[in-house]
C-alpha positions as CSV (number, residue, x, y, z in Angstrom):
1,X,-33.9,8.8,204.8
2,X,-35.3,11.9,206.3
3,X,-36.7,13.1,202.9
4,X,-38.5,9.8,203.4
5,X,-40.0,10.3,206.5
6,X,-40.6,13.8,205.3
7,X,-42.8,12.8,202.3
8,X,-44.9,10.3,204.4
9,X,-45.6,12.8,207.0
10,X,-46.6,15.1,204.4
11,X,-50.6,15.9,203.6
12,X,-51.8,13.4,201.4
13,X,-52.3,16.7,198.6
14,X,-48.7,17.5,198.8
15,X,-47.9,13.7,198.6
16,X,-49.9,13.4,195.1
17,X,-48.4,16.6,193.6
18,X,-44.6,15.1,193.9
19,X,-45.6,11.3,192.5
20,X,-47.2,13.6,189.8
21,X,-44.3,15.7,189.3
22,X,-42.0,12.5,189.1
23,X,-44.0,10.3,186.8
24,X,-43.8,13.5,184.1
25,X,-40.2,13.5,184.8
26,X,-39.7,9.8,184.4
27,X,-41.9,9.9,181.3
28,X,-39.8,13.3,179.4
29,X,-36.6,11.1,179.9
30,X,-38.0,7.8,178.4
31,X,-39.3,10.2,175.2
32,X,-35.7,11.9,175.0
33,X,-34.1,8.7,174.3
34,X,-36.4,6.8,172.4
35,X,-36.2,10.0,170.2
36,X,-32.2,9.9,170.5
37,X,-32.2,6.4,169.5
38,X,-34.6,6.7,165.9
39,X,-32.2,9.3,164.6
40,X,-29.2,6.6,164.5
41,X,-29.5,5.2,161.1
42,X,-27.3,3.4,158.4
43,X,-27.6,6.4,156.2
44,X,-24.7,8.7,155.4
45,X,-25.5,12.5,156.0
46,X,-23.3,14.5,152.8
47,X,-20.6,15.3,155.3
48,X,-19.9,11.8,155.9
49,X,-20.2,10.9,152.0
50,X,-17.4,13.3,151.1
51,X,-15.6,12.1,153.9
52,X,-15.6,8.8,152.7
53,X,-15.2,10.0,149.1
54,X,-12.1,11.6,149.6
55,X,-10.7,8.6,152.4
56,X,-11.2,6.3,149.2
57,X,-9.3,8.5,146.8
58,X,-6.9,8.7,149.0
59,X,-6.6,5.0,149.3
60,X,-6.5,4.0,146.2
61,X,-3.5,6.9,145.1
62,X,-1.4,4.6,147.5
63,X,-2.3,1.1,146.2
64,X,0.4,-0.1,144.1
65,X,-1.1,-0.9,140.4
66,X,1.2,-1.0,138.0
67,X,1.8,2.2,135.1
68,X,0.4,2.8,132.4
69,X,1.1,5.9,129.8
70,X,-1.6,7.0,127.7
71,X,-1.0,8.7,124.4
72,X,-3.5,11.6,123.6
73,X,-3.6,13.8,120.7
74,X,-5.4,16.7,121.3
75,X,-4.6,18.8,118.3
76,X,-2.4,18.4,114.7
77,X,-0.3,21.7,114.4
78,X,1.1,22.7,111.3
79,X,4.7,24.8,111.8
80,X,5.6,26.7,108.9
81,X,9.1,27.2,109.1
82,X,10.2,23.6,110.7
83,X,7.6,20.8,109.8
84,X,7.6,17.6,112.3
85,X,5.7,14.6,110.9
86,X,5.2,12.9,113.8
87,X,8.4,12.7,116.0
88,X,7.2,13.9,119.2
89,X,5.3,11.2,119.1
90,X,6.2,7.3,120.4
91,X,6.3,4.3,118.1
92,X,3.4,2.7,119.5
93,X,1.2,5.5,119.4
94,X,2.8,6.9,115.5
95,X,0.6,4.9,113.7
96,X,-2.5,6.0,115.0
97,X,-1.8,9.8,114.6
98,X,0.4,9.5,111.4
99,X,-3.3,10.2,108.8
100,X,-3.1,13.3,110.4
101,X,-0.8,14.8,109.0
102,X,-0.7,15.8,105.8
103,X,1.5,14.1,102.9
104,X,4.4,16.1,102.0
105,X,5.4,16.5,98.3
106,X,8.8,15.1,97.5
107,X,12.1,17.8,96.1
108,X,12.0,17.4,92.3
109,X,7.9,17.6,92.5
110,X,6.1,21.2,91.9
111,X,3.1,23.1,92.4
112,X,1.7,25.3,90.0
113,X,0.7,28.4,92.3
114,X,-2.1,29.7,90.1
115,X,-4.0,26.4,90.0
116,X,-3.6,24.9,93.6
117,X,-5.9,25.8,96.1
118,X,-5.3,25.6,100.4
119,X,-5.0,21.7,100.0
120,X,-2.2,21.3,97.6
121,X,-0.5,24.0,99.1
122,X,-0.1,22.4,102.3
123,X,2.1,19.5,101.1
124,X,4.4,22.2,100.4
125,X,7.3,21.4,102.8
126,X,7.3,24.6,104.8
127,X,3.8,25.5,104.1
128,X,1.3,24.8,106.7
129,X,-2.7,26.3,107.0
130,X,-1.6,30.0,107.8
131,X,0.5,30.5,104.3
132,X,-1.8,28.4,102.1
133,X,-4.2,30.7,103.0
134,X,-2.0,33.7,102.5
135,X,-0.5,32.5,98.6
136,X,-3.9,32.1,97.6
137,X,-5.8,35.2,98.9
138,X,-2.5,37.1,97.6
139,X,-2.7,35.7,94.3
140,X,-6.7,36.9,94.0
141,X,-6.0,40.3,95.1
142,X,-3.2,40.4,92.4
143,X,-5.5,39.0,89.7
144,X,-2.8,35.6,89.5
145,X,0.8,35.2,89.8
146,X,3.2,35.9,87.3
147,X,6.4,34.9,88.7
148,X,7.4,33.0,91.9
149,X,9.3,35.6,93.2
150,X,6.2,37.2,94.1
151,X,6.0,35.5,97.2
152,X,8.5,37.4,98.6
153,X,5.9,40.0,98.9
154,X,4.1,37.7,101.1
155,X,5.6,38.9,104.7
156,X,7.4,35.9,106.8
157,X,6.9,33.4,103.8
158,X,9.6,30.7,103.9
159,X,11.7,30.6,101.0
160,X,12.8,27.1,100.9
161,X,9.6,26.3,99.7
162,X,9.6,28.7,96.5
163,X,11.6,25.2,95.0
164,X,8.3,23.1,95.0
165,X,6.4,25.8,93.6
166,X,5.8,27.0,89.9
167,X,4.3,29.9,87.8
168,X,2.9,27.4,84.5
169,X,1.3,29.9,82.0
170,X,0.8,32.8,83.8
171,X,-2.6,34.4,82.7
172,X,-3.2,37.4,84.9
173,X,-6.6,39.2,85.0
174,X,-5.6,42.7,83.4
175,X,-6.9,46.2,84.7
176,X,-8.1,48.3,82.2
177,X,-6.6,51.8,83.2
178,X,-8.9,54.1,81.1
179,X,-12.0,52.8,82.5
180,X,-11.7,51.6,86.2
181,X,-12.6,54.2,88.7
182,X,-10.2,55.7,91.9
183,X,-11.4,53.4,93.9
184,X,-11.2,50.2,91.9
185,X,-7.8,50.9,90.8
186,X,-6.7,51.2,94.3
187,X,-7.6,47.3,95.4
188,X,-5.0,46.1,93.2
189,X,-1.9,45.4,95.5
190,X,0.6,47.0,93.2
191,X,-1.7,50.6,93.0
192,X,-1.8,52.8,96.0
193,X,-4.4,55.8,96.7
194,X,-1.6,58.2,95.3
195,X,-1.0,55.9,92.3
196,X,-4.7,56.0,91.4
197,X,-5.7,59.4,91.9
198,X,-2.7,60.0,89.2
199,X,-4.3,57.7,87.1
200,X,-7.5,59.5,87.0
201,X,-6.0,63.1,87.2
202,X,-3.7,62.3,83.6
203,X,-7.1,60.7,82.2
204,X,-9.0,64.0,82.9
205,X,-5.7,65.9,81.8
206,X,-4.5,64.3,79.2
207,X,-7.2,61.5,77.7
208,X,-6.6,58.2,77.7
209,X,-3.3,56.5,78.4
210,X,-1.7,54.5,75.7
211,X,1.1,53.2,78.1
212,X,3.0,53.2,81.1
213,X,5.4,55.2,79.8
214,X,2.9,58.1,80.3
215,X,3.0,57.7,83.9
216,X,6.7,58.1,83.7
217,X,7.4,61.5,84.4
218,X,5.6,60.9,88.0
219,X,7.1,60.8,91.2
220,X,4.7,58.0,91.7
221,X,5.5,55.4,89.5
222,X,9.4,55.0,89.8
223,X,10.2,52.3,87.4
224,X,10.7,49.5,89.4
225,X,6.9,50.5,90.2
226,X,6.2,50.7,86.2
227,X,7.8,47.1,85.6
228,X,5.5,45.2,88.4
229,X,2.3,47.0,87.0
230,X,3.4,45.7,83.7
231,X,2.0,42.5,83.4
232,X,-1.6,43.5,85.1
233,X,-2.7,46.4,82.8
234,X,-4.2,46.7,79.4
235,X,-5.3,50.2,78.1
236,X,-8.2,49.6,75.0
């Protein structure tokens, strides 16, 4: 009350300067909460979406539906030493997979190693993509098999399935050892540097070679080395 009498005692200057003061006050107010109350909208700012996002998922892992397994093949893997044909996988889901797998060749049936290609080699029981590939880039660098025994030769190649597998006229490509050079010699798996070189040192020595039997005398060509060489060389 005596701030009341105060103001109407004041000067009527003084008395305009305070209405003025409080109208700008009173107006500031009504624009800070009109301006608060346009900024409250239906819209979800990104914190709130992920909020509800994630209050959702988490809903819906504790709903009861019922279960339901899924069978997915990702991937058909060929094992080499034990082959499965399907038994990891469930009866209803067998059938769908089984084309994948290549057919296996029955015991009693055979291959003929220098005529089958990565294909026929893998219905080998045993033989999967690594090997097929191995037996046939083995048999080019040898210039064609001559006996199956040569797969021995073939490091970690499974031996049970040497019984599906056959040498049917064996033809080999032959290396002419008067005329091939050091170096051409050596690609032959059966020839090594040292085996070469003495190749071409008993040419330049001695002539041309009528035989393997000229090589005997070498500490290079034992005769276990002689009788492998055998079937790959010619001399005219």
């Amino acid at each position: 009350m005596a701030f009341l009498r105060e103001v109407f005692y004041m000067r009527k200057s003084d008395r305009k300067i305070i209405l003025a003061l409080l109208v700008v006050i009173v107006v500031a107010l009504g624009v800070i909460f009109l301006a608060g109350g346009g900024n409250e909208t239906n819209e979800l700012l990104p914190a709130d979406t992920l909020s509800q996002t994630r209050m959702h998922r988490d809903s819906f892992r504790h709903k009861s539906y019922p279960q339901r397994t899924v069978y997915v093949r990702t991937k058909v893997v060929y094992r080499d030493t034990a082959y499965l044909r399907g038994k990891a996988l469930p009866d209803t889901g067998h059938d769908s997979a089984v084309t994948h797998y290549q057919v296996k060749i029955k015991p009693g049936e055979h291959i003929d190693l220098n005529t089958a290609d990565t294909i026929m080699l893998k219905t080998v029981p045993g033989i999967g993509s690594y090997f097929a590939r191995k037996v046939v880039q083995y048999g080019e660098r040898l210039g064609g098999y001559v006996s199956i025994d040569q797969l021995d030769e073939i490091e970690g190649f499974p031996l049970d399935a040497k019984e599906y597998l056959v040498v049917a006229n064996p033809s080999p490509h032959k290396l002419n050892l008067n005329r091939l050079s050091l170096n051409e010699l050596k690609k032959h798996p059966y020839l090594n540097f040292y085996q070469a070189r003495e190749i071409t040192d008993y040419r330049r020595l001695h002539g041309p070679l009528k035989s393997l039997s000229d090589l005997r005398l070498s500490k290079d060509f034992p005769p276990d080395a002689i009788a492998r060489l055998q079937p790959y060389v010619e001399f005219e």
